[in-house]
N, C-alpha and C positions, 0 to 999 in steps of 0.2 A: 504494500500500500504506500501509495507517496505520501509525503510529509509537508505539511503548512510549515511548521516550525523552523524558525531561521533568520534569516536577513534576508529580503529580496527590494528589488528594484520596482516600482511602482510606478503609476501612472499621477500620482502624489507624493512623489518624493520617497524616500528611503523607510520599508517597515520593516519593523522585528518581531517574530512573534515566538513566543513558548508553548507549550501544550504540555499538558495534566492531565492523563486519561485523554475524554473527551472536551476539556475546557482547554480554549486557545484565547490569550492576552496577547496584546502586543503593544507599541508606541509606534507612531510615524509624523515624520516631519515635513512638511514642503512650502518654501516662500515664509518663512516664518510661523507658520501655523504648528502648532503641535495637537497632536490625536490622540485619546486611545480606545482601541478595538477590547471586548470581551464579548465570547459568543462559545456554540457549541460546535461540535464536527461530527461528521455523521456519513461516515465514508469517505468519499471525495470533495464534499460540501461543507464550506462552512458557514454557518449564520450565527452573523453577530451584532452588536451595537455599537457603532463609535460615537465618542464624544471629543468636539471641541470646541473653545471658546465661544463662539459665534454660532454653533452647529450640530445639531447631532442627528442618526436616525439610524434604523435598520438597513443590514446590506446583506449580502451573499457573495461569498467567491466559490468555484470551485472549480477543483484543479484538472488543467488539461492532461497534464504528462510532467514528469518531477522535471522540476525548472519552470513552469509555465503556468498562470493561473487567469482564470478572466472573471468578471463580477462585474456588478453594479451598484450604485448605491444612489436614495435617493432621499436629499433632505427635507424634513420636515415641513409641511408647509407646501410643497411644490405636488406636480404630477405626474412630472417626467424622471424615470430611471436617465443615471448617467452612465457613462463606463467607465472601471475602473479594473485593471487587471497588473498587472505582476509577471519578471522573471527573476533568472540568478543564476548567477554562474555566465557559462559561454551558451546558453541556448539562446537564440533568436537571427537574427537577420544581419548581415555583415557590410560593408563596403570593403573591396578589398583592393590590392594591384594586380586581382583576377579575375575582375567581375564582381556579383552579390554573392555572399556566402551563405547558403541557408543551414544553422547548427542546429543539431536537436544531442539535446544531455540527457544524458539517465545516468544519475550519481558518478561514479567518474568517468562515463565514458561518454564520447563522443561521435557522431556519424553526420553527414552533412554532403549538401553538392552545390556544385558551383558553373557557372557555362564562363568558358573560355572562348577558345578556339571551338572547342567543341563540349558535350558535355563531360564533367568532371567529380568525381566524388572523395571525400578526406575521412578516415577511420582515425579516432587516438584516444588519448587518455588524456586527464585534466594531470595536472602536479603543480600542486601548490596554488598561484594566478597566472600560471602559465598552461599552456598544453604542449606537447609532443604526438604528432600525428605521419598519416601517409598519404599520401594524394594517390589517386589514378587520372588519367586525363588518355585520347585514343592514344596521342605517341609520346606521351611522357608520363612518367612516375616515379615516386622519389617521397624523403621526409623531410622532417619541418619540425622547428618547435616554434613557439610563439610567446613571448612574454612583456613585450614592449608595447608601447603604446599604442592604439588602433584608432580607425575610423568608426562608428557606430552611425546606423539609419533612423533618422527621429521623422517627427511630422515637420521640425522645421527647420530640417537639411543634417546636411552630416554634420556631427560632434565630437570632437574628441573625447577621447575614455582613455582613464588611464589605466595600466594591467600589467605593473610591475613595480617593485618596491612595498610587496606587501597590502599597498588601496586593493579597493573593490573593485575588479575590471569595469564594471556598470559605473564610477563616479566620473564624474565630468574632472578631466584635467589637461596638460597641453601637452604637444608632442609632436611627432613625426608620424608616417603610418611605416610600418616596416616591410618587410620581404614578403616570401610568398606563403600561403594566401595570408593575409594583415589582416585577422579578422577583429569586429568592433561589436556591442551589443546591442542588437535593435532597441529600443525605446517607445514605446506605445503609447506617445504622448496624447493625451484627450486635449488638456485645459486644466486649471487651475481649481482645487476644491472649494 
């Protein structure tokens, strides 16, 4: 079963959450606002309540595939659900200097493809905030590690992420994009809570 529990990357800034049994807490932050979630989990779903300053109300997340989650939530007072979803780690959508890198993570492992010249697929292992991988492509193949800084795909153009020296690959910091493929963490930016 996958696990909520963690740090991941948001569509609101950075959440962390714990689990207890079925009881999941957490804190999130974005643009100044501070949150926090408590709710229940009940498989893949979790439903809970956030509160903050200005704001509170019922929501749901639930998880696509470890690394990935999507929800919505909708504040009080309104009538429209928004979206609000979550990753972590290396899964999501890349820029790279091979084309878009499509990653998908299940705990340390890695699988992904990529179009080059032609279509292209990467097998590896996460270590540490970095990964070590293998490409195929039709007339090339070969490995790779990756730990430096990357391009990421947002709604409002590529960002740097930084993914090495210990940060979260998913925080925003400056950099270079590096060798081959330079992957970065898609961002599933909605709007502001």
């Amino acid at each position: 079963m996958f696990e909520f529990s963690g740090r991941w990357s948001t569509t609101f800034g950075t959440l962390v959450l714990t689990r207890r049994g079925a009881r999941v807490s957490g804190t999130y932050r974005y643009r100044g606002v501070e949150g926090d979630i408590s709710g229940l989990r009940k498989g893949n779903v979790l439903r809970f309540h956030y509160v903050e300053q200005a704001e509170s109300s019922g929501s749901e997340f639930r998880l696509l595939r470890e690394g990935r989650f999507t929800g919505s939530y909708r504040p009080k007072g309104t009538f429209t659900s928004r979206p609000w979803s979550g990753h972590r780690g290396w899964d999501g959508l890349w820029d790279t200097d091979f084309g878009r890198l499509r990653l998908f993570q299940h705990l340390g492992d890695l699988r992904g493809s990529y179009s080059s010249a032609s279509h292209a697929e990467l097998n590896g292992q996460v270590q540490g905030v970095g990964l070590v991988f293998r490409y195929s492509e039709a007339h090339a193949s070969g490995t790779g590690a990756q730990s430096r800084v990357a391009r990421r795909v947002g709604a409002h153009g590529p960002v740097r992420a930084a993914a090495a020296g210990g940060d979260d690959p998913a925080s925003p910091g400056a950099g270079t994009s590096g060798d081959l493929p330079c992957p970065g963490p898609s961002q599933d930016r909605h709007g502001p809570a």
